[in-house]
C-alpha positions, 0 to 999 in steps of 0.5 A: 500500500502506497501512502502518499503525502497530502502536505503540498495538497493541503500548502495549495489549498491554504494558499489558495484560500489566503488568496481568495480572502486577500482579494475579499479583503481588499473589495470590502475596502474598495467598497468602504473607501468608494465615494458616496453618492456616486450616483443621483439619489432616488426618494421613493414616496408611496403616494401620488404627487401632490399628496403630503409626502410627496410634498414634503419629500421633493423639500428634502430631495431639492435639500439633499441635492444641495448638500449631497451634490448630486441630483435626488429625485422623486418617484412616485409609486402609488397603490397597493398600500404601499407594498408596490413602493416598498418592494422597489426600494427593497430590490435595488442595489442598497448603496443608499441611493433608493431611499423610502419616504414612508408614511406611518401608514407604512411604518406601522398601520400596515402592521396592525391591519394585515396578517401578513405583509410582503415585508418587514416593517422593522427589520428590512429598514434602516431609519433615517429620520423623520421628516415631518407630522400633523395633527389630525383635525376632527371636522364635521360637514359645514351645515352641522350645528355642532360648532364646538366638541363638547355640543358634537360629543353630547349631540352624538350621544343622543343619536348612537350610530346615526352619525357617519364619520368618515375616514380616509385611511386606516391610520383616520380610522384608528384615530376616530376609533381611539377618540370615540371610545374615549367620549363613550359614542357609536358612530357609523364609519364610512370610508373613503379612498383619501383624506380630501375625498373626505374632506371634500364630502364634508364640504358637500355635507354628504358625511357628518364628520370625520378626522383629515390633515391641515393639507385638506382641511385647512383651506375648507376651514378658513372658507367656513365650508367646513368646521374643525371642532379640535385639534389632535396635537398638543398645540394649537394651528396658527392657521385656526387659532380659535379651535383648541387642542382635544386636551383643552377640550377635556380629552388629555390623553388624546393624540394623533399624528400622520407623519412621514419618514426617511429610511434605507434599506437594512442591508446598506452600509453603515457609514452610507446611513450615518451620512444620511442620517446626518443629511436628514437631520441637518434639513430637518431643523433648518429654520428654512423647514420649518417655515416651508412645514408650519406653512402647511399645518405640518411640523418639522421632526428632527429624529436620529434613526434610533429615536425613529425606531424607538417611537415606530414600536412604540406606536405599532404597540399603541395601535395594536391595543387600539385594534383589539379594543374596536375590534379591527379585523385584520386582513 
């Protein structure tokens, strides 16, 4: 029997194997030094134009341009609650140039309403920021004799399940559920395909009330078509400084905010997040953003992505026990 050697068989292997891991090596520092961005910048909003994301993303991506130097764009692909959006941002190249501009209704609704979602709310997305938040504003249609919350809440009662209160997203659902329940009144929700067709429906006194975005409801308001009873922020609107906060109006534990936020694909390179964290938040508490944001009944929000994801799970917790407590089936 011929017993051969295997030690230059296995010096070949383990030289053979160095090589390889040198070569790997040096791409992952290739990689690392490479320029960013390298390429124009994509901010992907699952909206229309027009909307207040899409609004409130072609402000940051005509900032990022500025401070990147190279062009960002915005794309909008609308439908299929945002999965359409989502599942383009989570198949390109996750350098950083495709960046999602999401809503909360991304971020957190769609993880309360659905069973199964063809993406990970949390763990496919690295969090940049927020950009920006309004306060939901409890309006009725402009022929309604209720002209305060207090005369809404007791006129309600008196007529359980008459009045239809529509809403324009599942998110206006969870806030009119959550402030329902806290007066102790039954309505009939109506839904409706977005918050200015509800809004517009409240013009036109074909629904009785229902909670909508200053981007809707502002104009309607001041023109007196429409009558804002209260404001679902801890502040007041400059634009309707007469309307109070549902705290004023006896209601402290009520809060409900639609915002939209920045954030990455989970598999792009840390050093790439951390520069458009750093982009994200120097915009983010400009007093120029500011002003463009309050313009609209918006404000401004400057959050590092821990803060972001800190305040997502809190809120995907919230409406969560909201859910169970009306009842929400899940699709």
């Amino acid at each position: 029997m011929t017993i051969r050697s295997t030690a230059g068989t296995t010096r070949r292997t383990f030289a053979a194997r160095g090589a390889a891991l040198a070569t790997l090596a040096f791409a992952g520092r290739a990689l690392a030094q490479a320029p960013f961005p390298s390429k124009p910048i994509e901010l992907v909003v699952p909206f229309p134009p027009g909307s207040g994301s899409d609004i409130g993303a072609r402000y940051f991506a005509e900032q990022l341009g500025r401070l990147s130097g190279q062009p960002a764009t915005v794309r909008n692909i609308a439908g299929g609650n945002g999965f359409i959006a989502i599942s383009n941002v989570l198949r390109a190249d996750p350098g950083g140039h495709t960046i999602f501009i999401g809503a909360n209704s991304a971020f957190v609704v769609n993880a309360v309403q659905f069973r199964k979602l063809p993406y990970d709310p949390i763990g496919d997305f690295t969090m940049l920021g927020m950009l920006n938040r309004a306060p939901a504003l409890l309006a009725v249609r402009g022929d309604s004799p209720a002209r305060d919350l207090k005369s809404f809440v007791e006129r309600t009662r008196l007529a359980p399940g008459e009045v239809n209160s529509g809403h324009g997203a599942t998110s206006y659902l969870m806030f009119a559920a959550q402030f329902y329940n806290l007066a102790g009144i039954k309505v009939n929700h109506v839904p409706y395909k977005g918050a200015s067709d509800l809004a517009a429906a409240l013009a036109s006194n074909v629904v009785d009330a229902g909670f909508i975005d200053p981007g809707s409801g502002l104009a309607l308001a001041q023109a007196g078509r429409i009558h804002v009873l209260a404001v679902a922020g801890e502040k007041r609107l400059p634009q309707l400084p007469g309307v109070p906060t549902f705290q004023e109006a006896g209601y402290p534990d009520f809060t409900a905010y639609n915002w939209a936020a920045a954030a990455v694909s989970a598999k792009t390179p840390a050093p790439v997040v951390a520069r458009l964290e750093g982009w994200f938040s120097a915009i983010a508490r400009a007093d120029a953003t500011r002003s463009f944001f309050a313009a609209t009944g918006n404000e401004a929000v400057q959050t590092t992505g821990t803060e972001l994801r800190r305040f997502q799970l809190a809120e995907i917790q919230r409406w969560t026990d909201t859910a169970r407590l009306v009842n929400l089936v899940q699709e």
